[in-house]
N, C-alpha and C positions, 0 to 999 in steps of 0.2 A: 465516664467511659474508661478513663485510664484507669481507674481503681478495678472497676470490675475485670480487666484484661491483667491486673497485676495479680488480681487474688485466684482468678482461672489459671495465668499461667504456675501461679506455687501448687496451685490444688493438683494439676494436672503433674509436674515435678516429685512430690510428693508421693502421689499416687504408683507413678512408674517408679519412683528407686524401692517400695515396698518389693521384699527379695519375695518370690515365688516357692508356695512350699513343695516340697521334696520327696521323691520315697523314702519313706523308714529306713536307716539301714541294718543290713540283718546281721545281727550279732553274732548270729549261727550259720555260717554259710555251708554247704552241702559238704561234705568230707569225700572231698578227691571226685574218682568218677561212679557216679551214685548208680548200680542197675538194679535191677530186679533180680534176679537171680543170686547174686553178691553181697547187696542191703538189704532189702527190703521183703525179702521170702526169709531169711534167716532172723530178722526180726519177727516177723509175724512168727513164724514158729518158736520163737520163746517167751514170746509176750503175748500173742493174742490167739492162737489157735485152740486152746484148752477151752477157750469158750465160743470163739469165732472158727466151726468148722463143718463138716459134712454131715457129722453125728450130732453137731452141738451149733447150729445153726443162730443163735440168740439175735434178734431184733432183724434176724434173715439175709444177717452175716456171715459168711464163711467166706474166709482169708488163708484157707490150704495151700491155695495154689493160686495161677496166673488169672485161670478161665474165670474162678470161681470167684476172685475179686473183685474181676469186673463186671458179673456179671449179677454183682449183690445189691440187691436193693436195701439200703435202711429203711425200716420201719418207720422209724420217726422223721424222718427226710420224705418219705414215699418219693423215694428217686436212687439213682443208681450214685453208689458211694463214691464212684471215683471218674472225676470232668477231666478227661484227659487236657492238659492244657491250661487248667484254671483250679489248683488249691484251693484258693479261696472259696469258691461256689462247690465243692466234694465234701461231702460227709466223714468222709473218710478223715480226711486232714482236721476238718474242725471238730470230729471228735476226742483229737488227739492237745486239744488246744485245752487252756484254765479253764475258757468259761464258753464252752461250746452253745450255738445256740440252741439245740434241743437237749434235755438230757444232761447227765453227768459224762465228765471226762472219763477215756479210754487210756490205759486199760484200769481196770479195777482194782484199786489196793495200791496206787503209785501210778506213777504218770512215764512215759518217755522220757530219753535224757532231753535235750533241746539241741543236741545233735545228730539224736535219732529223728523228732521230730522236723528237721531243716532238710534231713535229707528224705522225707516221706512227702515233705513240699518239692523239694527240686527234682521230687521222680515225678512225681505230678504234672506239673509246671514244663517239663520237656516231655511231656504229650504221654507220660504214663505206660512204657513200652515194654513189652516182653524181655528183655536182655541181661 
């Protein structure tokens, strides 16, 4: 009985000092205070609007404007690009990623910096806001 209570108690020892794993941490934190109107509309317009827009809709994208961003279903998502609140689940963000799950990476011919990309998460991520 003493054996079995010594090898429980190291098993059970053991088991708690294993460290708990962690968030990632992000190597690319948001650059200052990230808005919409300051980041994230001036990127879009130099990097993604020539295909992502009103006249040029592609995959039912258009990223012109605020309305129009949010209001864009991907194609290949058949769902609205951008989860206020949650990155991770927006099309939008994972389009912008290496190895997105549908499809190739945004935009075409080169990618975002990963500064651009960190802060098109943490617009996301603080609920995606007109500002």
């Amino acid at each position: 009985m003493n054996r079995i209570a010594l090898v429980l108690a190291v098993f059970i020892s053991v088991s708690c000092s294993k460290k708990m794993p962690t968030a990632p941490v992000d190597d690319n934190p948001p650059s200052g205070n990230v808005t919409y109107s300051a980041t994230i509309q001036p990127m879009f317009n130099s990097r993604c609007v020539s295909c992502h827009s009103a006249s040029v809709p592609q995959s039912g994208v258009n990223l012109s404007n605020y309305a129009a961003t949010m209001a864009s279903r991907g194609v290949l998502y058949n769902a609205l690009i951008v989860n206020p609140g949650n990155a991770d689940q927006s099309g939008l963000y994972d389009k912008l990623l290496a190895s997105p799950r549908f499809g190739s990476r945004m935009p075409q011919g080169g990618s975002l910096s990963a500064q651009q990309i960190a802060d098109v998460r943490a617009w996301i991520n603080a609920g995606a806001l007109n500002n």
